[in-house]
C-alpha positions as CSV (number, residue, x, y, z in Angstrom):
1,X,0.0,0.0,0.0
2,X,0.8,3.2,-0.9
3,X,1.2,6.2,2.1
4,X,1.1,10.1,1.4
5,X,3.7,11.1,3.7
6,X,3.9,14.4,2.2
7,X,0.7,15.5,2.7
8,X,-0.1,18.5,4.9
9,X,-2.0,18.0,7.9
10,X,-3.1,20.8,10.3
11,X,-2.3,20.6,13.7
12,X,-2.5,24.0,15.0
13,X,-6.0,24.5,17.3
14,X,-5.9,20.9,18.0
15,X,-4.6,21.1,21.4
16,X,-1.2,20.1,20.4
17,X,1.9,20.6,22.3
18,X,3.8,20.5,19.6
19,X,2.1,23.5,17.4
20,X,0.0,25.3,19.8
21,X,2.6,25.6,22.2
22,X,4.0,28.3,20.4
23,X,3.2,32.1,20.7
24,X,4.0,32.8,17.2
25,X,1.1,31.2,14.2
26,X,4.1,31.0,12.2
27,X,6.2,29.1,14.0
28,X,6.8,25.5,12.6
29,X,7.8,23.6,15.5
30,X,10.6,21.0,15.3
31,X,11.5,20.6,18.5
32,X,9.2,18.3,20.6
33,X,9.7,14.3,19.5
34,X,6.4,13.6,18.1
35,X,5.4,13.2,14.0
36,X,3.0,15.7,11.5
37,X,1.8,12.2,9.9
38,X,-1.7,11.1,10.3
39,X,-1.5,7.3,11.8
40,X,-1.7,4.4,10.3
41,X,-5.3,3.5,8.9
42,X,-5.7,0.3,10.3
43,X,-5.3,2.3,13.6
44,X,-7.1,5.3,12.6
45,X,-9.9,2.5,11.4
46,X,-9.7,0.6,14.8
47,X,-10.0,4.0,16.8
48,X,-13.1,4.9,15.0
49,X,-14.8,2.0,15.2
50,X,-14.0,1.9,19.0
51,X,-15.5,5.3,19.2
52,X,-18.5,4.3,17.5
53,X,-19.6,2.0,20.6
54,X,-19.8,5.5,22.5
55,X,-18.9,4.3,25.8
56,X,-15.6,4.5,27.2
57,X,-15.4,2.8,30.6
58,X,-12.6,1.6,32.8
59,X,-10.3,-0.2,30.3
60,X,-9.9,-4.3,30.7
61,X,-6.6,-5.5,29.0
62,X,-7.1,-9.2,27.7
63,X,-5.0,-11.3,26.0
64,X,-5.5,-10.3,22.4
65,X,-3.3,-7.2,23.3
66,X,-0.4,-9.5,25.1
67,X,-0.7,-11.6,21.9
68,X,-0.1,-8.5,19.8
69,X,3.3,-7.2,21.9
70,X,4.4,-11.3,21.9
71,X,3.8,-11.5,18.0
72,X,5.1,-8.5,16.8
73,X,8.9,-9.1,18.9
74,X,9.1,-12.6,18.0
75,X,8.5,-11.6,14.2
76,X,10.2,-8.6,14.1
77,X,13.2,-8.4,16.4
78,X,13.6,-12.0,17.4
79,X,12.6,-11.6,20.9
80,X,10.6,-14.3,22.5
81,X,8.2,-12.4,25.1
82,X,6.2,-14.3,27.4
83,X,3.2,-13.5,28.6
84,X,3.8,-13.3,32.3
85,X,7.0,-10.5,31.8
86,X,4.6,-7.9,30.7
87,X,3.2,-5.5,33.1
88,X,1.2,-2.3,31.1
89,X,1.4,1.3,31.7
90,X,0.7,4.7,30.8
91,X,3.9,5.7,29.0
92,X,7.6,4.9,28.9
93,X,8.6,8.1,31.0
94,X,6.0,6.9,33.5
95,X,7.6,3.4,33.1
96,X,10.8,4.7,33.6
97,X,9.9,6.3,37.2
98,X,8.6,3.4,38.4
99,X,11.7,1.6,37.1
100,X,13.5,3.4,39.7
101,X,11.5,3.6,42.3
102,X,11.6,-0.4,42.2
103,X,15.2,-1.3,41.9
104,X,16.7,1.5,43.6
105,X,16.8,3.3,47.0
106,X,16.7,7.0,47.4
107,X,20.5,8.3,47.9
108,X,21.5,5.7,45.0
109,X,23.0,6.6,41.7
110,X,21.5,6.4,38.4
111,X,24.3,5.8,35.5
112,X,23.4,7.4,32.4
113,X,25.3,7.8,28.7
114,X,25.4,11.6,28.4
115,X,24.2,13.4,26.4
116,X,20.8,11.6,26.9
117,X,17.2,12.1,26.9
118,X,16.4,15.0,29.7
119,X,13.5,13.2,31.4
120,X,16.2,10.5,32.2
121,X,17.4,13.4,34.9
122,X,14.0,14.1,35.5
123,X,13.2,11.1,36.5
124,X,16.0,9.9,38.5
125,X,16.1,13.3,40.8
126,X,12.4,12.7,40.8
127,X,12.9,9.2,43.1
128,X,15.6,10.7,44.9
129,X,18.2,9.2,43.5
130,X,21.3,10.9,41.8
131,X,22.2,11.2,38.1
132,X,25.8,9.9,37.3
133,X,27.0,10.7,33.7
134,X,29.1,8.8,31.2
135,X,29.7,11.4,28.7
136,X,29.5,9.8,25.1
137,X,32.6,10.2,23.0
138,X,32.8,12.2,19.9
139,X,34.5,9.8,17.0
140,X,34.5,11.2,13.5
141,X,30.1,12.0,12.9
142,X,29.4,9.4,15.7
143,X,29.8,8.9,19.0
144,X,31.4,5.9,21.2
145,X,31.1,4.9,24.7
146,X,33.9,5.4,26.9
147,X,34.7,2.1,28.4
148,X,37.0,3.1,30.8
149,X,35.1,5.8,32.2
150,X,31.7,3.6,32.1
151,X,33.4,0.6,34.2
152,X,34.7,3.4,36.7
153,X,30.9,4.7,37.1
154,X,29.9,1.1,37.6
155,X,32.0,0.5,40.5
156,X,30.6,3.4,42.3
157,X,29.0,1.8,45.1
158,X,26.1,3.7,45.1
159,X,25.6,3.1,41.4
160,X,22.8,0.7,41.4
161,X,20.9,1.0,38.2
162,X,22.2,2.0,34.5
163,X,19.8,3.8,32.6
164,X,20.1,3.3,28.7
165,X,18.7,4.6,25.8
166,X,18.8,2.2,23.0
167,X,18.2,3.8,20.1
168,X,19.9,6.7,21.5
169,X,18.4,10.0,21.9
170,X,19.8,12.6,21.2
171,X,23.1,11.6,19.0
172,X,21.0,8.8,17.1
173,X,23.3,5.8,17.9
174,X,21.4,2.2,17.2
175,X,23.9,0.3,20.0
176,X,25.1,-2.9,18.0
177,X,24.8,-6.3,20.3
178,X,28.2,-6.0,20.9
179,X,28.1,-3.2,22.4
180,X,24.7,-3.7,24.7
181,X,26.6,-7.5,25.7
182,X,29.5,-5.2,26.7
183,X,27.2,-2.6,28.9
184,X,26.1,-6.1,30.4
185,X,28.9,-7.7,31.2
186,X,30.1,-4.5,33.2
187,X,27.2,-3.9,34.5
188,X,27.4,-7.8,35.8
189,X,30.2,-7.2,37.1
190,X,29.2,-4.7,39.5
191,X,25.8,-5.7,40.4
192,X,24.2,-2.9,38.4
193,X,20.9,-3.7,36.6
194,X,20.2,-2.5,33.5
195,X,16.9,-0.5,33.1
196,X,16.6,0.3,28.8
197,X,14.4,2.8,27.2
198,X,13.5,1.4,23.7
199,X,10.8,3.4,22.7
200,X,12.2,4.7,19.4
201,X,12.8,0.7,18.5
202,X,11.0,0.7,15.2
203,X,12.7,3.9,13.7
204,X,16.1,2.6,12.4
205,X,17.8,3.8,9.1
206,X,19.1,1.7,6.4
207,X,22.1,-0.5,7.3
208,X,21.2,-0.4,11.0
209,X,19.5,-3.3,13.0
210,X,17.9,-2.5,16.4
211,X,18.9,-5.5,18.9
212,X,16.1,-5.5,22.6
213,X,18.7,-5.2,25.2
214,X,16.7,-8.3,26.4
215,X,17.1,-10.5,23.1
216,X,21.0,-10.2,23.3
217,X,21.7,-13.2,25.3
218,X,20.6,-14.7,28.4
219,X,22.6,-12.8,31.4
220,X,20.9,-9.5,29.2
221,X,17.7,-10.6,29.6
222,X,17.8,-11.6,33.3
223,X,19.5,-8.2,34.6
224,X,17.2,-6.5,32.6
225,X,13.7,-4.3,32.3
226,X,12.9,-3.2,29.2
227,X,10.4,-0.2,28.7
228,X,8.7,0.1,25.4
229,X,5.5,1.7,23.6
230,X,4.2,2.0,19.9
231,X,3.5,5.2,20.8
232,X,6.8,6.7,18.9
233,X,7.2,5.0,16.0
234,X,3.5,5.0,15.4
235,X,2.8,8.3,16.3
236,X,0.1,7.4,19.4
237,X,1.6,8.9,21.9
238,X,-1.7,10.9,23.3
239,X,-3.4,7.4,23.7
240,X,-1.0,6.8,26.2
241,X,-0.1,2.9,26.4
242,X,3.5,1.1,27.3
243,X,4.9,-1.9,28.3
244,X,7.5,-2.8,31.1
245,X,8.9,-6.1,30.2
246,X,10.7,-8.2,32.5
247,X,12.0,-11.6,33.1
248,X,12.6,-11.7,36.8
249,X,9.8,-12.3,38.9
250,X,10.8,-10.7,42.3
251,X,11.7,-7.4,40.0
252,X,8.3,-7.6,38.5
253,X,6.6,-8.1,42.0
254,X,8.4,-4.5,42.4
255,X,7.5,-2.7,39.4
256,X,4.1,-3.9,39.7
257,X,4.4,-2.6,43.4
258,X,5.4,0.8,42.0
259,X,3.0,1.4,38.9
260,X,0.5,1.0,42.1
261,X,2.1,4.0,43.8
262,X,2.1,6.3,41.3
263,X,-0.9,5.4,40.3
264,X,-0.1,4.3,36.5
265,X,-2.0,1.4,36.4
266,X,-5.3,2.0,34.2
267,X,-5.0,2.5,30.2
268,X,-7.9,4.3,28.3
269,X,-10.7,2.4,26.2
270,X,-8.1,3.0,22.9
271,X,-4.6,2.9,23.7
272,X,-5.0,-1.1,24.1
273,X,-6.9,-1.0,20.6
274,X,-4.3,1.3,19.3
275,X,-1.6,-1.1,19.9
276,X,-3.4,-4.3,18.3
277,X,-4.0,-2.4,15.7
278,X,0.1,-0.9,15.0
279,X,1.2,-4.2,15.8
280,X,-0.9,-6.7,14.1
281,X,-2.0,-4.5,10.5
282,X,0.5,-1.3,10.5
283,X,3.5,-3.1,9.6
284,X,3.9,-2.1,6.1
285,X,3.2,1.7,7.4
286,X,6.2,1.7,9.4
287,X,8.7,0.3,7.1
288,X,7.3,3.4,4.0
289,X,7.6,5.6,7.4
290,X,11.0,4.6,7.8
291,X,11.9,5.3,4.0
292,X,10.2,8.7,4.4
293,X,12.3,9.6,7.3
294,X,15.4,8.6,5.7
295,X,14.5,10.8,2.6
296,X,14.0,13.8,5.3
297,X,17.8,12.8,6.8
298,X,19.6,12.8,3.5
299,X,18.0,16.4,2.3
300,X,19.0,17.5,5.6
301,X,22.0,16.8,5.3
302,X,22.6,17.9,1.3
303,X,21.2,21.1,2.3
304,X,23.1,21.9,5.4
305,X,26.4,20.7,3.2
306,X,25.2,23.6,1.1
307,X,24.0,26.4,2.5
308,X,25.4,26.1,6.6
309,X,29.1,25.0,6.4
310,X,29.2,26.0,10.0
311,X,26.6,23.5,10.9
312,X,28.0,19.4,10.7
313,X,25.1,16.7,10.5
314,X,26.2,14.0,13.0
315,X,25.3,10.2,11.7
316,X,21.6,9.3,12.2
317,X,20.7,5.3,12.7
318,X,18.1,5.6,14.9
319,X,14.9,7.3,15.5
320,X,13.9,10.6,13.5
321,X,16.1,13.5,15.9
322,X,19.3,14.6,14.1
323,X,22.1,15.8,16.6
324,X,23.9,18.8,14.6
325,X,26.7,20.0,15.8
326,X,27.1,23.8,15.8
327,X,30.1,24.1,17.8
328,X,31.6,26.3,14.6
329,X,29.5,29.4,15.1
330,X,31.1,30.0,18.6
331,X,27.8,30.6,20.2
332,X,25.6,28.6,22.6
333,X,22.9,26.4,21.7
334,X,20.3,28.0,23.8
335,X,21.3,31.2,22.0
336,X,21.1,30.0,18.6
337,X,17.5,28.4,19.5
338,X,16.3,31.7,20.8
339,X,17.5,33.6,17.7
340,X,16.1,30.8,15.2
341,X,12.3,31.0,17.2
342,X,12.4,34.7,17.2
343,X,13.9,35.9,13.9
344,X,13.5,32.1,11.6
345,X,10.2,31.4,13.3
346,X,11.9,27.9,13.7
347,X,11.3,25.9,17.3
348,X,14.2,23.7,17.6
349,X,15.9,22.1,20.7
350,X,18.8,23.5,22.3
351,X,21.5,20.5,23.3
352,X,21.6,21.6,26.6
353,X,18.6,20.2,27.5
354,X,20.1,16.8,27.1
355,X,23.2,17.7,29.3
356,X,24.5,21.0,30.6
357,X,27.8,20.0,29.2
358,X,27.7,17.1,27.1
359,X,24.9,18.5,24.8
360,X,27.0,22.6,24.5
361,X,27.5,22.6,20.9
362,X,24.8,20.9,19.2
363,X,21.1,21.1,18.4
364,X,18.4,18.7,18.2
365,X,15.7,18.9,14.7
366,X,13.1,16.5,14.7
367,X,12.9,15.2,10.9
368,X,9.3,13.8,11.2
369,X,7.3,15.8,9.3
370,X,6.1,16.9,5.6
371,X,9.0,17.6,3.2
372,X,8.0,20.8,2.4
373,X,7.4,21.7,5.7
374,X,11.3,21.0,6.6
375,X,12.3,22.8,3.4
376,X,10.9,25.6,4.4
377,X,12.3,25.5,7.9
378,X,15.7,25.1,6.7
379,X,15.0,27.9,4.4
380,X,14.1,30.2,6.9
381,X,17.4,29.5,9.0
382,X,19.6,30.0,6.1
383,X,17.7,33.3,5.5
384,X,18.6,34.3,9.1
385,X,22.2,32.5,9.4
């Protein structure tokens, strides 16, 4: 089937954080990480048809929607799921609170690969808990982990818990399995479990294969919770559903524990149909997405080439959020976003926000949206730059 990426869908007066948010009509936002695409129709179709029935109760989860999450691993990723490791939320950042509020202690350190997504230190500080940071080495357009310096923050003795992003957001890294066995074996080592974002699973470029921290090898899978949602790659991140997957059963007894405290524990009448629907008919939708996406990345990058030689495009293999590194102009990020929002009428994200140090130097563009839309961004900054 064929999918109109391209064409223009209005979002402004919608209630939309991501367009109504700003003061300006004009603006077009790329900041915030959600997509301009309308969803899939199986899931638009499912969504209607659940709307139809007209009355939206408290939400029972049976096993057609564990059936879905099992299927769509197995076939996709290579991950065998069972039923009993899956315990449903409202999101991944609400996942990823109660992630630490089970395996941690307040006073305990959080290890995180910096830059990183900034409701990572969010969430840590929010349970009490301190963020330690790995800072992500710059080699050639990529970036690499320091080893060295990782191990070290693993023998911490308060460091209980590493906290990883995989794909990574910001710098777009899709962590090979050598690399995520590596992270275990360390984190083995030092009696650190492994708690692993993996929300932007589905949106990986061409030559790049996403590997579930889980899936990697057995020790992975044991010393591990995974957090996941469709809500990213399928753009359904308003209806508000997630999955905390986990192997060990005293953990789960925990996290199930926690997603009682804060009160995460009920899913609306169509974030359950949402999922069935992404995961057992959208699969075609996400593989055109995908190419679309790509498309966005290489005219990025062409025009940048030609028209901001001060800017340097660093290598995207995961999710739709290009880290660009701006280090060239001599200014700071938050002052380049400020100017770009007030004279471009372009919203982008300051690195900053994804460390105070680590993330000086770059800016974050979300990709996902129309073509034209991003060409006339990128217009508008080269008029101002």
């Amino acid at each position: 089937m064929n999918y109109d990426f391209d064409e223009l869908v209005e979002r402004r007066n919608t209630g939309c954080v991501k367009w109504d948010e700003a003061e300006n009509s004009d603006v077009i936002p790329l900041w915030v990480a959600d997509m301009d695409f309308k969803a899939a129709p199986a899931i638009q179709e499912a969504i209607r048809k659940r709307a139809e029935h007209g009355v939206f109760g408290y939400t029972h989860v049976d096993d057609s929607y564990y059936d879905a999450v099992i299927s769509w691993f197995q076939r996709r990723h290579d991950w065998t799921i069972h039923r009993d490791e899956i315990l449903y939320t409202t999101g991944v950042v609400p996942a990823m609170s109660v992630a630490i509020k089970a395996l941690t202690m307040p006073g305990e350190k959080v290890l995180i690969l910096s830059p990183d997504y900034n409701c990572f230190f969010s969430s840590v500080k929010n349970n009490g808990c301190e963020v330690l940071e790995t800072i992500l080495v710059r080699k050639g357009d990529s970036f690499e982990i320091n080893w060295a310096d990782f191990e070290a923050k693993c023998a911490d003795e308060k460091t209980t818990v590493f906290l990883l992003c995989n794909p990574h957001n910001p710098t777009g890294r899709v962590w090979t399995r050598d690399e995520l066995a590596k992270m275990n074996d360390i984190c083995l080592k030092h009696h650190v479990k492994v708690v692993s974002d993996e929300i932007h699973c589905e949106l990986v470029m061409p030559g790049y294969h996403y590997t579930p921290f889980a899936a990697v090898n057995d020790a992975c899978r044991k010393n591990s919770v995974i957090l996941n949602s469709p809500s990213k790659s399928f753009n359904i991140a308003g209806l508000q559903t997630a999955n905390i997957i986990c192997s060990q059963p005293e953990w789960r007894r925990r996290l199930d524990r926690a997603i009682n405290i804060n009160e995460v524990c009920d899913l609306n009448p169509f974030g359950p149909v949402a999922l069935k629907a992404a995961y057992n008919d959208s699969e075609d939708w996400i593989d055109a997405l995908n190419e679309y996406i790509y498309g966005n990345y290489k005219f990025l990058c062409d025009f940048i080439e030609n028209n901001l030689p001060q800017w340097h495009v660093c290598k995207l293999e995961g999710t739709y959020l290009p880290w660009i590194d701006i280090s060239d102009m001599g200014v700071t990020a938050q002052s380049l976003c400020d100017r770009l929002l007030e004279e471009a009428k372009v919203w982008l994200n300051p690195g900053t926000m994804y460390g105070p140090q680590s993330g000086e130097g770059y800016i974050r563009i979300n990709l996902a949206t129309q073509r034209s839309r991003l060409m006339e961004a990128l217009e508008r900054i080269k008029k101002v730059l």
